[in-house]
N, C-alpha and C positions, 0 to 999 in steps of 0.2 A: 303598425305595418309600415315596413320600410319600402319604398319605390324608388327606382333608381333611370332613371330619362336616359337611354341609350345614343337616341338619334332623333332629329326632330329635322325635313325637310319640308318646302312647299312644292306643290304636285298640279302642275299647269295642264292644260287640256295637250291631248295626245297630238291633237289637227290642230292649225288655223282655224280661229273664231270667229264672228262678227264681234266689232270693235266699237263702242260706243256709250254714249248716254242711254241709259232708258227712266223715263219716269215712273217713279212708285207711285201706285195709285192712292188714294187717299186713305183707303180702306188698311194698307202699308204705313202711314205717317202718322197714327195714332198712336200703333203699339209700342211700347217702352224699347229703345234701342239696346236688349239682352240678347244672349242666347239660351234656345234652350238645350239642356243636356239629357240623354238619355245613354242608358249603359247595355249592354246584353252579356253572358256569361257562357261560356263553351269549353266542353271539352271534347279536340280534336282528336284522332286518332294517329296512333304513331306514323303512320307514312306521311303527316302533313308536320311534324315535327322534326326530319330528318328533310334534307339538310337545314339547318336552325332558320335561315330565314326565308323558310319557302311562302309563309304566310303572310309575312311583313311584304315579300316580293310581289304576291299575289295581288294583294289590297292597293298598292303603289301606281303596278301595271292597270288593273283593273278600273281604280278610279280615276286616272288618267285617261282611259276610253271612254268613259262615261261623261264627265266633264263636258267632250263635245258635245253632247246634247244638253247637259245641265250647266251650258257655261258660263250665267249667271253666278254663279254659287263660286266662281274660281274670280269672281271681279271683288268691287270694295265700295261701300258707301261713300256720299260728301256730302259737306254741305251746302244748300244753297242761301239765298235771302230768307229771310222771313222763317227760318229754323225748319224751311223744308228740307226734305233730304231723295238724294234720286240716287239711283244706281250708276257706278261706274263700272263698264263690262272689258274689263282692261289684262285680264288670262294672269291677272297677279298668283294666283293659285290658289289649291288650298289647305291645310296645313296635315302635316302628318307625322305623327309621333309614335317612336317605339318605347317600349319603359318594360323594366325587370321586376317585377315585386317577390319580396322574400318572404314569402309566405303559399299558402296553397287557397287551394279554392276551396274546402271543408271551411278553412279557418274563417271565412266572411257568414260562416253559419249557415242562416233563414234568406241569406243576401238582402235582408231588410235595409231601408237605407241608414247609413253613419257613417258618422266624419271620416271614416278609409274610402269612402266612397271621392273626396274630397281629389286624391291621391291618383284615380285613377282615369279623369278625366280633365281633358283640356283645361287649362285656365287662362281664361281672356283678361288683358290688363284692358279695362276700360279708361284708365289713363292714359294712353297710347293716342295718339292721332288719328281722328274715325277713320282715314284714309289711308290705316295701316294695320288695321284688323283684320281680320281674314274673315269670311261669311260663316265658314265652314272650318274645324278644325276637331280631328279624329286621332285620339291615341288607342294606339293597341298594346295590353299591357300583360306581361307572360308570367306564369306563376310555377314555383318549382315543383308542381306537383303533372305541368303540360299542359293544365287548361288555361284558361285567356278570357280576358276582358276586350270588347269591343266595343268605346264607349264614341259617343259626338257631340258637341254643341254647334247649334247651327243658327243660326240670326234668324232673331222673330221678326224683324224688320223686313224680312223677304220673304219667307214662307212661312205656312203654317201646318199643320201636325198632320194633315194628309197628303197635301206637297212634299215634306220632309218624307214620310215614310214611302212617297211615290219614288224619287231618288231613290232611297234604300233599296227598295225593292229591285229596280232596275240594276242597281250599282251588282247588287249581290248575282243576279241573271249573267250580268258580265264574267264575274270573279267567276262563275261556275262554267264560262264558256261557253254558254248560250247568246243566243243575239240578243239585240235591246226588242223589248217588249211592245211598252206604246209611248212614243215620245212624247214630254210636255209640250203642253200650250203656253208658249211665252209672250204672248201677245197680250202685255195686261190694260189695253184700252176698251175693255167689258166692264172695267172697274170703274170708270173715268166718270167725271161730273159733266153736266151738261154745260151748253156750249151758247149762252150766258150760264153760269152755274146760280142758283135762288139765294140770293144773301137770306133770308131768312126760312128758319127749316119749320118745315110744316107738322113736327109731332115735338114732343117732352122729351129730348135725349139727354135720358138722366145717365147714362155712362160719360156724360162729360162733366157733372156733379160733384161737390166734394164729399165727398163719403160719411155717414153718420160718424160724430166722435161720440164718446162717453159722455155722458150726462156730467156737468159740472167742468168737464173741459172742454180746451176752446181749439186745440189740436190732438194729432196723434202722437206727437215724437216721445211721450212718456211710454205710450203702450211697444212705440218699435224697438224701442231699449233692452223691453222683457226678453229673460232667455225662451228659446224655444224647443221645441222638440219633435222628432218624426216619429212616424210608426203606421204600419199597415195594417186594415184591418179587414180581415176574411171574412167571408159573405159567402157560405151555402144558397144554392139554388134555392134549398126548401125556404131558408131565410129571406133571400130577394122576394120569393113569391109569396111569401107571410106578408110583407112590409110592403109592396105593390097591393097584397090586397085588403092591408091597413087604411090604406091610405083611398081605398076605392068604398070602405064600409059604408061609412058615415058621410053623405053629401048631401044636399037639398035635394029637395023632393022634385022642384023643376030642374034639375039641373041634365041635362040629354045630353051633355058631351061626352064623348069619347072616353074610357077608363084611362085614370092616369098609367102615365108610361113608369117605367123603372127609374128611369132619372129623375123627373118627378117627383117619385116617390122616396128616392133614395137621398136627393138632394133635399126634399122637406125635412128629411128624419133628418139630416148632419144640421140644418140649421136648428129645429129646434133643441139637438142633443147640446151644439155650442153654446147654445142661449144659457139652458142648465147649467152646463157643466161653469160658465164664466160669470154666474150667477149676477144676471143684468136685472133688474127692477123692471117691473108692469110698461113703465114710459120709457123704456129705451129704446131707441129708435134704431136698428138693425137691417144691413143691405147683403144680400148676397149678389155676386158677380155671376152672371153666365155668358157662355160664348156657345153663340149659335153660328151652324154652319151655315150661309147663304147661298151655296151651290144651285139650289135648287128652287130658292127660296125667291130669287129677282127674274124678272121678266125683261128680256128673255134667259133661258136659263146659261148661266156659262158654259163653257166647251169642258166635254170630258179632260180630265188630266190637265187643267186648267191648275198653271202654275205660278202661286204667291201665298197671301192671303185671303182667303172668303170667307171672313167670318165676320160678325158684328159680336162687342161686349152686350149686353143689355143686363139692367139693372131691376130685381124687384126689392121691395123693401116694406119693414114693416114695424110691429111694435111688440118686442119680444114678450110680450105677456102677454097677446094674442096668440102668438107663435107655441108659448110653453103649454097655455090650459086650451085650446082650440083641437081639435081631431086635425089628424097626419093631413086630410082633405084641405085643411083650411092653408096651410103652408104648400102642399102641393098647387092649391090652384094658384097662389099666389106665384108661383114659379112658372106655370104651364100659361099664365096672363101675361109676363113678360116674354115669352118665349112667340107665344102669338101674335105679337107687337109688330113682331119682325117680317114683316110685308115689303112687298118689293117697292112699295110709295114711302116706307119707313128708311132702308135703305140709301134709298139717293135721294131723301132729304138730309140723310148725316155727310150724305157724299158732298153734296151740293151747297152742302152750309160751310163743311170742312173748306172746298177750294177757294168760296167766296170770301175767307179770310186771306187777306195779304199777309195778314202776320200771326201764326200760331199764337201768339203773347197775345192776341186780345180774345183766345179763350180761355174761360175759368179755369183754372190749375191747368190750363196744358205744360206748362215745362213741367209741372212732376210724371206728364205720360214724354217726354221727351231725353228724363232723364235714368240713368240704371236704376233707381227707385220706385219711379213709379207711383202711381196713386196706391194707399194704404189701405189695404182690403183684411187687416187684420181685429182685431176686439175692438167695435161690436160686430165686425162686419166678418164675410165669406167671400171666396171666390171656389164655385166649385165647374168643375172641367171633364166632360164626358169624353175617356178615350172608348168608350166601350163598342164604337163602331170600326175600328182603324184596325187593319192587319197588321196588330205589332209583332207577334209571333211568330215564328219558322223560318227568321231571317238565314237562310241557308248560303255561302260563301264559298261552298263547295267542303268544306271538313265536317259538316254534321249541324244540326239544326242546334238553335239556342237552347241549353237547357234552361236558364232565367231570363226574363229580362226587366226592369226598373225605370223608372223616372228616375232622373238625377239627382243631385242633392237641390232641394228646393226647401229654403230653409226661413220663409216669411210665415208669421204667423197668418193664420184662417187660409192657405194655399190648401188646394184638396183636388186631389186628379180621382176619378173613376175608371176601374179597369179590367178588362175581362180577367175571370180565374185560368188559369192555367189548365185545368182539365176537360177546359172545352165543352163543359154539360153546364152552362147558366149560372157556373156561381161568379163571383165579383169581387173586387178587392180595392178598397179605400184607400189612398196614401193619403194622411191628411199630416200638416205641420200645424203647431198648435201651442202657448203659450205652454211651457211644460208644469205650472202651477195647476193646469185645467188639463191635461190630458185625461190624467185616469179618472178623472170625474166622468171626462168625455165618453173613453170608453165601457165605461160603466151605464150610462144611460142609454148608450150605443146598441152594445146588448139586451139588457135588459126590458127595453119599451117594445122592442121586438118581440119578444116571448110573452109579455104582462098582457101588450091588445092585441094576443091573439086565441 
């Protein structure tokens, strides 16, 4: 599929901003300085395609007015000492792209993700000077058939996945000529370490760890070489609620907690389906990544509409041949024990240990979480990511609600997002990437263990 880049302008706030430094909190200075991208897909209606740029015009105007409240997102990172990094709020703008594609919307299919996807959303040169990046950068991309791509990248370093869609949200309230909603909280000193911060943290934060490798090796860089591959996998209601109650069958006899949740149970099945499918031995040692959201979770609790990141990674890990012959329960709990880790005394003791270092370099692998790479969460390991509480859908602009919408191209092996189904009744949808030697293994025990324990 051919794309062809019409015009590409930076989009400054509408008003006068405030002008300044703001420090990222530390809970900001962990995560790998990417963006992430997501895409949405539409087809508008003929009055919003006559005269040709009324929606290019629209989205221009629009997030220009928005901007002044989100006027973060229009500034640019830098560096400071010690490989910290703080916000510069300097109204640099933020980027905005129009692009042609010679093709139609039919032709992207199932809009499964693949390489056209590549085509249709921003590309950040991360060789570029951090002080020249843009936080935020948005093409909009038109197809000869009238519908359109509406895709974004927008810096993990500054927000994260309900920030970002709080933005959208808003931005889109504008576009339709409505007023702004509820403004973010940019006040990110709720996030901040104490005042001595504790040079030494008071729990096991294994998300600062280096991640299991394969047995027999002594790094990853063979496994990130492997090709890999995407692919979505559908999840029926009746399916989720088989596999949640897989995973609640079989527990100990004392065991009085709570029935595992969907993620839980969903997240247990993907790890021990990988374990299978990349057929690891009894003593392989196997991590999955989770990110939990701490909104609610520290004392006191943040402010509504409270705008950055709030999330902690946390790490459970275990030994794939407990994982493969153990019932669903035994992987779930081990997911629902790091999940419960995450206390508001767990919290800002990562916050606390983080500031007390002068120099990120004297933590274990911090430049690979400082660099586009990133810690390796690929074979033996997982990183799985629950969107399934976030309002992704009905992003409305004013021409008509999303008929798709997707994660971006996310092309590291064991990366895995969870996502509500499209018809709004409980079913669910896996984007996982995945060494493409083990996918259909993958999928295959995917299915399958589903239907056998139940």
């Amino acid at each position: 599929m051919n794309v062809t880049l019409q015009s590409s302008c930076l989009v400054q706030p509408a008003e006068p901003t405030w002008r300044g430094s703001m420090p990222l909190s530390e809970s900001d200075q962990t995560g790998v300085i990417t963006h992430v991208p997501t895409i949405y897909f539409y087809r508008p209606s003929q009055e919003w395609l006559t005269p040709q740029n009324t929606i290019f015009n629209t989205l221009r105007n629009s997030l220009s007015k928005v901007l002044v409240h989100f006027y973060p997102l229009a500034g640019r990172l830098r560096w400071l000492s010690g490989a910290h990094l703080e916000l510069d709020c300097n109204s640099k703008g933020v980027q905005l792209i129009e692009a042609c594609a010679e093709a139609e919307l039919d032709d992207l299919g199932d809009f499964n993700p693949s390489p056209d996807f590549h085509k249709l959303i921003p590309r950040i040169n991360y060789l570029d000077p951090i002080e020249e990046i843009p936080l935020l950068s948005v093409q909009l991309t038109k197809f000869q058939c009238g519908g359109i791509t509406l895709s974004y990248t927008i810096s993990h370093a500054v927000v994260d996945g309900q920030s970002a869609l709080h933005f959208l949200s808003e931005w889109a309230r504008l576009a339709r000529g409505e007023p702004l909603g509820t403004p973010p909280i940019l006040d990110r000193k709720h996030l901040r370490a104490g005042d001595p911060p504790s040079a030494q943290p008071r729990f096991h934060h294994k998300q600062f760890d280096t991640p299991p490798v394969l047995l027999g090796q002594t790094s990853s860089e063979s496994e990130r070489k492997k090709e890999t591959t995407i692919d979505m996998l559908r999840m029926s209601k009746i399916q989720v609620d088989a596999l949640k109650t897989q995973a609640n069958k079989i527990r100990p006899s004392n065991d009085t907690c709570k029935p595992y949740t969907r993620y839980e149970a969903i997240t247990g099945h993907i790890w021990k389906c990988a374990c299978k499918a990349r057929k690891h031995v009894h003593n392989q040692k196997s991590a999955v990544g989770i990110c939990v959201d701490i909104r609610r979770r520290i004392d006191p609790p943040l402010p509504d509409k409270f705008f950055g990141n709030a999330i902690v990674d946390v790490i459970a890990c275990d030994r794939a041949g407990d994982l493969m012959t153990k019932p669903l329960s035994y992987a779930a709990g081990s997911i629902r024990e790091a999940i419960h880790s995450v206390t508001s005394e767990y919290v800002h003791s990562a916050i606390d240990y983080l500031k007390s270092l002068e120099d990120f370099s004297g933590l274990q692998d911090i430049h690979a979480f400082r660099t586009k790479r990133g810690p390796f969460y690929g074979n033996p390991n997982l990183g799985v990511i629950s969107w399934m509480a976030l309002p992704l859908y009905g992003l409305d602009f004013g021409w008509g609600k999303d008929v798709f919408m997707a994660p971006g191209t996310h092309d590291c092996d064991g990366d895995s997002l969870i996502l509500p189904g499209y018809d709004g009744e409980g079913s669910l949808v896996v984007a996982l990437c995945l060494q493409a030697e083990c996918m259909e293994d993958f999928k295959k025990f995917f299915y399958e263990d589903i239907e056998i324990n139940n």
